[in-house]
N, C-alpha and C positions, 0 to 999 in steps of 0.2 A: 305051287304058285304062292310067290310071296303074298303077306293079307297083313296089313293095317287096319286098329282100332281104335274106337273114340267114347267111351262110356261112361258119361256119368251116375255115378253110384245110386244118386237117389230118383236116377229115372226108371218108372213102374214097370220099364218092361226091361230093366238092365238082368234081372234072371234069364228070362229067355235067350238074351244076346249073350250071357256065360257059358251058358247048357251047349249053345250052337258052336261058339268058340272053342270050346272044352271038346266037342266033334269032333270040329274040323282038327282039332291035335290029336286026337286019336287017330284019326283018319290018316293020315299024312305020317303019323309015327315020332311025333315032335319030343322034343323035350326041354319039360316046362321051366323057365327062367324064374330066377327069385326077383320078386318084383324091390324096383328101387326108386325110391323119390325123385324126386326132376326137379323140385322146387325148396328152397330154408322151410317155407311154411309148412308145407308136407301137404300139401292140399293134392296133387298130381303124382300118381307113378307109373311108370311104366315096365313092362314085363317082356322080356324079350323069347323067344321059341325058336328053337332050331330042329328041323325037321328031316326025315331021312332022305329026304331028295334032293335035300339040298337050299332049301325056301327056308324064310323067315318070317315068325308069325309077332306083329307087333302087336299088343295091348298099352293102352293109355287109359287108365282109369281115374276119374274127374270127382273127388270126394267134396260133398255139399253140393253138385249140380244134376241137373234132371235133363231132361230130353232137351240141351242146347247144344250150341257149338262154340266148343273154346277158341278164343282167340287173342292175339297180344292185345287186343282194346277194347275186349268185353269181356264177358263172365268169365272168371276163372283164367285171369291174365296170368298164370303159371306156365300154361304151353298155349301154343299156336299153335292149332290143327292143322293149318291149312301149310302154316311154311315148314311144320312136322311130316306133313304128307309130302310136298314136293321137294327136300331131302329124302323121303323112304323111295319116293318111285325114281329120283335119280340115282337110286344106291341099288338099286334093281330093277332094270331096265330091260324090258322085254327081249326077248331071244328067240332068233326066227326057227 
């Protein structure tokens, strides 16, 4: 099952949400992508995983933001969550 994420670095539970990420790759048998900036500023990167079944595991990790939600017109206007998620779930699209 493909899995998209959204992590800002200085949110208090962003260990927990690594540990679990870092799981689910084990689990699944992934292999882990070099993470690469998305933005000049370097404030956002993302990491990409490919996994033995076939799934892809996205990481967006949101450096100087805490437990918010990035978007083009608020915190952390480097990426869009939200128009980043509805590219990820149209690039893999459920399968009966």
């Amino acid at each position: 099952m493909p899995l998209i994420t959204f992590v800002g670095y200085d949110d208090r539970n962003a260990s927990g949400i690594y540990a679990g990420l870092a799981r689910w790759q084990r689990n699944l048998g992934c292999a882990v992508g070099k993470p690469a900036w998305v933005d000049p500023a370097r404030r956002v990167n993302r990491t990409v995983s490919t996994c033995a079944d076939g799934s892809e595991v996205v990481d967006y990790t949101v450096n100087g933001m805490g437990h918010a939600w990035p978007s083009a017109t608020g915190f952390r206007a480097a990426v869009d969550a939200s128009a980043a998620m509805w590219d990820f779930f149209a690039a893999h699209p459920r399968s009966s």
